[in-house]
C-alpha positions as a Python dict, from the first residue, in 0.01 Angstrom:
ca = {
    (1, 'X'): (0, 0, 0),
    (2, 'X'): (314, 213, 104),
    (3, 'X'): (584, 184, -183),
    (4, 'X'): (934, 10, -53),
    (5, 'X'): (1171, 209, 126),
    (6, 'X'): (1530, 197, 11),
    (7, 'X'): (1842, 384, 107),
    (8, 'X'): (2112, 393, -123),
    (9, 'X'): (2495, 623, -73),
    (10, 'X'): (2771, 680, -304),
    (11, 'X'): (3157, 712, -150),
    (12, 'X'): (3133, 1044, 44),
    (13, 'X'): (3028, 867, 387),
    (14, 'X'): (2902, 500, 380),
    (15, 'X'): (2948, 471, 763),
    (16, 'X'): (2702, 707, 782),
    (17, 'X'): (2470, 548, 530),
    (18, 'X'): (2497, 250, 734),
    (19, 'X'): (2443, 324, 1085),
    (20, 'X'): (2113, 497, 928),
    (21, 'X'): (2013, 183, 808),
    (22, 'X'): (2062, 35, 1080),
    (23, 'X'): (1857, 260, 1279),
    (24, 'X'): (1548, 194, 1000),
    (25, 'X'): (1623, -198, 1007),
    (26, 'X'): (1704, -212, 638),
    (27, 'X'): (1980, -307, 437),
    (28, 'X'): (2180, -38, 240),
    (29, 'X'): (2073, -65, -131),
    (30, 'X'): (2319, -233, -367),
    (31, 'X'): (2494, -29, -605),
    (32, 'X'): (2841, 13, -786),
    (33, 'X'): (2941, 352, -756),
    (34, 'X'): (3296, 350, -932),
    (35, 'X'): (3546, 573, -1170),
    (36, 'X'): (3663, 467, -1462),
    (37, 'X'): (4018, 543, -1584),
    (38, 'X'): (3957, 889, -1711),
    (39, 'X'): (3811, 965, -1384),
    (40, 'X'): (3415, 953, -1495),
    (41, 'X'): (3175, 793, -1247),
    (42, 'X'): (3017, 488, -1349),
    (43, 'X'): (2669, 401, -1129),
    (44, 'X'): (2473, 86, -1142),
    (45, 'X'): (2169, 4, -912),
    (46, 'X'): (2172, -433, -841),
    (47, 'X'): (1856, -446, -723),
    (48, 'X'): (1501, -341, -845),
    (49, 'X'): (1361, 25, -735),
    (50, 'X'): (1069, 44, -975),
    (51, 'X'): (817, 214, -796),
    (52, 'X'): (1030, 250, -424),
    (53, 'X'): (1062, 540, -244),
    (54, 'X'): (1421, 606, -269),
    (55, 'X'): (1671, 813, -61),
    (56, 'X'): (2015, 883, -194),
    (57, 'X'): (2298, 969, 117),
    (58, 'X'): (2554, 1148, 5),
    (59, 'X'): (2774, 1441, 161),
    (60, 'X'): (2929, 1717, -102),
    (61, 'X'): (3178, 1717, 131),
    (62, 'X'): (3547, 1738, -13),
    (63, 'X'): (3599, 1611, -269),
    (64, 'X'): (3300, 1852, -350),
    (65, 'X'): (3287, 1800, -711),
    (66, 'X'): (3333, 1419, -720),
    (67, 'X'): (3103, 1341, -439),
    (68, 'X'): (2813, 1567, -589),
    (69, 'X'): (2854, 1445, -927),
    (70, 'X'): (2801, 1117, -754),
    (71, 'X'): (2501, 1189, -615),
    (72, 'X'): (2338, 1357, -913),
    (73, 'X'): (2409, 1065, -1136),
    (74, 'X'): (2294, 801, -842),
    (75, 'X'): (1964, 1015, -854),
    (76, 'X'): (1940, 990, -1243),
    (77, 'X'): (2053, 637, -1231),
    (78, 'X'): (1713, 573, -978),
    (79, 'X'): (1498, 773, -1171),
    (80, 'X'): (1569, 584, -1566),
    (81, 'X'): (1453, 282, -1332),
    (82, 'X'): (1137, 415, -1203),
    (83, 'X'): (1201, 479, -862),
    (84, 'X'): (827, 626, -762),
    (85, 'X'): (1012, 903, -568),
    (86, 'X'): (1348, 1021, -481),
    (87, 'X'): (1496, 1176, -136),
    (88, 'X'): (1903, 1341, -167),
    (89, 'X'): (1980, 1327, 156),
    (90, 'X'): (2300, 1574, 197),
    (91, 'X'): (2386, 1611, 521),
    (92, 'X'): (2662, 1841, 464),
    (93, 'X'): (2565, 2105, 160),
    (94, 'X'): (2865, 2235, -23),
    (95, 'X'): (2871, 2525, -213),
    (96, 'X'): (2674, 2671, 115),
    (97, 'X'): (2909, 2971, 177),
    (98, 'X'): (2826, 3054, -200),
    (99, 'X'): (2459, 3174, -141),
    (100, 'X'): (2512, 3529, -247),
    (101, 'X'): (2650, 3779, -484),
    (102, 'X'): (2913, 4003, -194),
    (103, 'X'): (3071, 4138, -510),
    (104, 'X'): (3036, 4226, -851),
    (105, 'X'): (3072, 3922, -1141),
    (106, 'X'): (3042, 3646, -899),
    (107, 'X'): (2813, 3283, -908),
    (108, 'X'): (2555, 3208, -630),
    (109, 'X'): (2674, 2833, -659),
    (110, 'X'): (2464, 2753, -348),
    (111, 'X'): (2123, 2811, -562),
    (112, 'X'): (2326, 2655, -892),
    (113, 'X'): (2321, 2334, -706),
    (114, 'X'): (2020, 2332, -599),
    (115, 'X'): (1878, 2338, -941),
    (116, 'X'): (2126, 2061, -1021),
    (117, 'X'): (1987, 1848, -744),
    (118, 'X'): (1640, 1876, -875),
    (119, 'X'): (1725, 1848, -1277),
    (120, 'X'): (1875, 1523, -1172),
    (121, 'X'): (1513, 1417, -1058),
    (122, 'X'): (1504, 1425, -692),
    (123, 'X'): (1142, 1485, -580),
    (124, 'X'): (1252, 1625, -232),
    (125, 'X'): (1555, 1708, -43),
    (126, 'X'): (1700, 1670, 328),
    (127, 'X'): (1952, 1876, 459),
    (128, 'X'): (2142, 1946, 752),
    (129, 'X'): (2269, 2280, 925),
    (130, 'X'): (2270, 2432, 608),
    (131, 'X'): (2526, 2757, 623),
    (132, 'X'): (2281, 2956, 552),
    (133, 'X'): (1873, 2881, 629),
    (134, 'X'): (1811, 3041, 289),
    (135, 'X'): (1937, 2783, 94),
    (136, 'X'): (1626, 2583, 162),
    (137, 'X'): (1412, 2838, -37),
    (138, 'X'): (1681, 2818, -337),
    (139, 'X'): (1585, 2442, -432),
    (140, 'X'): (1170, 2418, -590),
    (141, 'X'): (1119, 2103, -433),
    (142, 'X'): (1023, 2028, -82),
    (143, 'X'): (1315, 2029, 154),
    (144, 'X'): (1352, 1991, 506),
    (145, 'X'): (1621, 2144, 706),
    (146, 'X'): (1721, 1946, 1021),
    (147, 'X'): (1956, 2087, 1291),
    (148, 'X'): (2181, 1862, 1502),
    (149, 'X'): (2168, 2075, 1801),
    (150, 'X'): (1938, 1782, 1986),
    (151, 'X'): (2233, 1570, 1985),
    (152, 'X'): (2508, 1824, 2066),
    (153, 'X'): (2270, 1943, 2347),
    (154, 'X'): (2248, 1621, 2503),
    (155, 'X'): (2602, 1533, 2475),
    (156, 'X'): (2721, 1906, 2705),
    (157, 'X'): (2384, 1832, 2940),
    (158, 'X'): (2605, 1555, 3047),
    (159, 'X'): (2878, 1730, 3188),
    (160, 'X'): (2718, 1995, 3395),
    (161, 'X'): (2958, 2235, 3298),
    (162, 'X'): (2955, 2519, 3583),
    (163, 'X'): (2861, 2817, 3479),
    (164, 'X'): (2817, 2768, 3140),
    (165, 'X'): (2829, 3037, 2809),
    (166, 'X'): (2751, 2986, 2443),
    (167, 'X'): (2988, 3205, 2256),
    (168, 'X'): (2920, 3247, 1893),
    (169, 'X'): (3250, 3304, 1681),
    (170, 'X'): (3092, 3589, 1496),
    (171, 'X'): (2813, 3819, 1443),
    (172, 'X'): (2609, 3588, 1173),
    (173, 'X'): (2617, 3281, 1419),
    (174, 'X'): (2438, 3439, 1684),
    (175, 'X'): (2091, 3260, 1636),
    (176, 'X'): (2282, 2929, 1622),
    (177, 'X'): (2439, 3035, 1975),
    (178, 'X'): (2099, 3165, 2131),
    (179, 'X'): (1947, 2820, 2062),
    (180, 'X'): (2180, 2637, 2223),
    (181, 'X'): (2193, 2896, 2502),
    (182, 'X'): (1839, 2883, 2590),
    (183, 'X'): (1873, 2487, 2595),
    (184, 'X'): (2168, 2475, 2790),
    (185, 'X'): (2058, 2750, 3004),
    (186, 'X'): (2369, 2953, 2953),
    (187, 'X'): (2469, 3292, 2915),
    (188, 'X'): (2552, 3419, 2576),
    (189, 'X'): (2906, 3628, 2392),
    (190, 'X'): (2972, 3695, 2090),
    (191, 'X'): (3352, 3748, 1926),
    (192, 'X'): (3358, 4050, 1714),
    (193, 'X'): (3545, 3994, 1421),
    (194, 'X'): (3718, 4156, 1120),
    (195, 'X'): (3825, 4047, 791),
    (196, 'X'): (4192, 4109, 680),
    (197, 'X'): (4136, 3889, 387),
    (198, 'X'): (3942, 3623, 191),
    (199, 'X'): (4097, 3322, 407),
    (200, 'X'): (4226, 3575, 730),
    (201, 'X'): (4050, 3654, 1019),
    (202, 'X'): (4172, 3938, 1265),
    (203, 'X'): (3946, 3937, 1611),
    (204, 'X'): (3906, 4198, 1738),
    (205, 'X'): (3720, 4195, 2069),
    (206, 'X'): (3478, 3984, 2264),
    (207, 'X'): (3116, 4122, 2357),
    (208, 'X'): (2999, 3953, 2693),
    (209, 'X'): (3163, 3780, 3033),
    (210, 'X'): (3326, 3470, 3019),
    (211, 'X'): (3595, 3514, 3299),
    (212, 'X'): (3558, 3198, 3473),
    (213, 'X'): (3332, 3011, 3294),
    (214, 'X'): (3245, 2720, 3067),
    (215, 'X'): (3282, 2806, 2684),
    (216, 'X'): (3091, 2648, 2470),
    (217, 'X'): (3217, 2770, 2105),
    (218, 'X'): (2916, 2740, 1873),
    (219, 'X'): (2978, 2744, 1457),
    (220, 'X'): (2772, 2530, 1184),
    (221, 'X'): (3140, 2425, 1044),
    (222, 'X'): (3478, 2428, 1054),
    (223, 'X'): (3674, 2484, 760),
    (224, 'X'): (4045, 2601, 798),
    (225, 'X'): (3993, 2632, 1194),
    (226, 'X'): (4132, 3007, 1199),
    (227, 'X'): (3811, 3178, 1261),
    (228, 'X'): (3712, 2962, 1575),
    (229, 'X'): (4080, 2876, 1699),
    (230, 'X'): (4121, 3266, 1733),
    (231, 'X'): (3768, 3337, 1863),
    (232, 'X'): (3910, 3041, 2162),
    (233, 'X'): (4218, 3221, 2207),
    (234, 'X'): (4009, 3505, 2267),
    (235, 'X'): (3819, 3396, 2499),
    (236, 'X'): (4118, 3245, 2698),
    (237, 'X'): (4259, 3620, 2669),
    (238, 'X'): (3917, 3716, 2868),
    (239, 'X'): (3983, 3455, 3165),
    (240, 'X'): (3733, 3195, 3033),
    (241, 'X'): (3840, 2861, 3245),
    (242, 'X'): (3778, 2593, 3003),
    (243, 'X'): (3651, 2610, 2610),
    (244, 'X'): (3500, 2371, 2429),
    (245, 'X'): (3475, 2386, 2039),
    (246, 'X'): (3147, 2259, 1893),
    (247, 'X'): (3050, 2223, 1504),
    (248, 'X'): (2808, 1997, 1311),
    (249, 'X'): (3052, 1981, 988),
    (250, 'X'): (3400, 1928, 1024),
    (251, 'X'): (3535, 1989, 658),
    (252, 'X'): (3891, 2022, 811),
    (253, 'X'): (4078, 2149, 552),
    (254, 'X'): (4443, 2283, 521),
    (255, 'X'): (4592, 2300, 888),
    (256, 'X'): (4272, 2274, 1099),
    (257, 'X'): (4371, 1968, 1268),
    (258, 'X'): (4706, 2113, 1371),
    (259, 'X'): (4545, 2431, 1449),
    (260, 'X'): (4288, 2220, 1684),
    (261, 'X'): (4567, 1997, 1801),
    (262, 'X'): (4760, 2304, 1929),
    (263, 'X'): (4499, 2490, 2047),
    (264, 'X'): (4372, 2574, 2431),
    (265, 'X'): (4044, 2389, 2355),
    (266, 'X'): (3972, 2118, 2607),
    (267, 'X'): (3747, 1946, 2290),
    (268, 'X'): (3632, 1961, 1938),
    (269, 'X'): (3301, 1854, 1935),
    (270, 'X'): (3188, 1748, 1604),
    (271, 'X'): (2920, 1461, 1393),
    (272, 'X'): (2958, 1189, 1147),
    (273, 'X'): (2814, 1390, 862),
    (274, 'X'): (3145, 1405, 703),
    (275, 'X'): (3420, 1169, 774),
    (276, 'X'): (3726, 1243, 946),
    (277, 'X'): (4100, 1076, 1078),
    (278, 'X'): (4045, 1143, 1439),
    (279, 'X'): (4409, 1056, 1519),
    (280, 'X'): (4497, 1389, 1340),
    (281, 'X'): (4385, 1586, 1563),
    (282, 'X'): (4600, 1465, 1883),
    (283, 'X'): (4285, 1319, 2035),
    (284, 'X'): (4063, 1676, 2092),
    (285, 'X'): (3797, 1559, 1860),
    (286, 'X'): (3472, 1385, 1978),
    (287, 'X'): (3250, 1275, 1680),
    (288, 'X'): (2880, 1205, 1759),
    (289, 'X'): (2648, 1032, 1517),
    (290, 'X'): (2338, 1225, 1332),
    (291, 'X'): (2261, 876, 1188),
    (292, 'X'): (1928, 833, 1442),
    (293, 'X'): (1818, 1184, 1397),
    (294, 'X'): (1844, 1127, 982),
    (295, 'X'): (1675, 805, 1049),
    (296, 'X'): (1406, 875, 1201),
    (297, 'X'): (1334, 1222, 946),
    (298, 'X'): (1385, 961, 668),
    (299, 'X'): (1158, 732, 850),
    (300, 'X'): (881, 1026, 937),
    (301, 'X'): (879, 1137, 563),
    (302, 'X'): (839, 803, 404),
    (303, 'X'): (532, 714, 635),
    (304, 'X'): (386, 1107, 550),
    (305, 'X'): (455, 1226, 920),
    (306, 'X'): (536, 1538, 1069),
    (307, 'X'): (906, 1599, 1075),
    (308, 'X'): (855, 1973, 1284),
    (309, 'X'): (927, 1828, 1577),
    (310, 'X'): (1281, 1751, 1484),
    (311, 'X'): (1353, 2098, 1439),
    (312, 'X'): (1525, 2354, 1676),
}
């Protein structure tokens, strides 16, 4: 007999933990997941898990340090009461952009976490457009790394765009860019970019024709919004007739959503797997759910199915 399938979330993104549930025909799992005064996270599970197979939604989106904390105790919590088996499901991975040493004296947070998620006792782990695929080898637990470029795909299919191009924003995003090229059917450009800083971005030229054509601007996330407001710009500067922005994480800090908002971008193209305030943004941003596509993986792995076919 298959154990019980339960989905429970901490703070980062209930909406999201919902609409999955949802999706599975469940009910989110009752639990308090609350701070006390001093700012410590207090967790308690109100229903019985012993012997369930558990999944634990929870982006380490900002705030980063709360919301992961969260989930690491939420896993612990599940595992003190027997849960048979526990899934985090993070759909946005922070610490990503810390998977290497580029300079002396310096963490690799991105594997750090990792072996936090599995210390805390999850038995497997589900991830989505990870910032860098080798993240998935840092954890020693199973994990599965799903891509949401099915649902972005289908949402641009619907427009027809004329004579369409998938521009990655730099030179590391270009196998991102040639999947969604070869779906779309669309040429493919690249912006060639240079570093004048840590948090500065200086582009430099753009590699490919997009004079008169669709732009479709192709990241994983968008942080600050320099890097792939200036990589629009630049296209614009090349005679591109309309650009479109599109990124599975919108982490939207400092002045992104002015920099969006004030942009030549006809739309910001984003999903649910962090929250946002739309209104910010002057109306450019269009979120689209992930919540079937983590469904259904959720749904695959607790009957022991293939999940491969999810993948891009």
């Amino acid at each position: 007999m298959k154990n019980s399938l339960v989905v429970f979330s901490g703070n980062a993104n209930r909406p999201l933990a919902e609409s999955v549930c949802r999706y599975l025909n469940i009910p989110l799992g009752q639990a308090d997941v609350r701070a006390f005064p001093d700012g410590e996270i207090e967790v308690k599970i109100n229903e019985d898990v012993r012997g369930a197979d558990a999944y634990v939604l929870q982006s380490t989106c900002p705030p980063v340090n709360n919301n992961l904390m969260e989930l690491l105790i939420l896993i612990d919590c599940l595992r003190r009461a027997s849960a048979a088996q526990i899934t985090a499901v993070v759909p946005y991975f922070g610490y990503a952009r810390q998977d290497r040493k580029a300079e002396g004296r310096v963490p690799i947070t991105a594997k750090l976490v990792a072996n936090l998620i599995t210390a805390s006792g999850a038995s497997r782990c589900l991830a989505m457009d990870l910032h860098a695929a080798q993240i998935q080898g840092f954890f020693d637990i199973p994990t599965d790394h799903l891509y949401a470029a099915p649902v972005m795909i289908e949402y641009f299919r619907r427009f027809d765009l004329p004579d369409p191009v998938v521009v990655s924003p730099d030179v590391g995003g270009i196998k991102m860019a040639r999947a969604y090229a070869k779906r779309l059917n669309a040429d493919l450009a690249i912006v060639d970019k240079r570093r004048s800083g840590p948090r500065e971005t200086e582009v430099m030229h753009l590699i490919g024709e997009v004079k008169g054509k669709s732009v479709i601007l192709v990241d994983d996330l968008v942080s600050t919004g320099t890097s792939i407001t200036q990589a629009a710009a630049a296209c614009e500067k090349n005679g591109a007739a309309t650009v479109y922005l599109c990124a599975t994480h919108p982490v939207f800090c400092g002045e992104a959503y002015e920099r969006i908002r004030e942009s030549n971008v006809k739309e910001c193209v984003v999903t649910d797997t962090i929250p946002l305030d739309q209104k910010r943004a002057g109306g450019k941003v269009r979120v689209l759910s992930v919540a079937n596509l983590l469904g259904e993986a959720i749904r695959r792995i607790h009957h022991s199915e293939s999940v491969s076919s999810l993948f891009v």
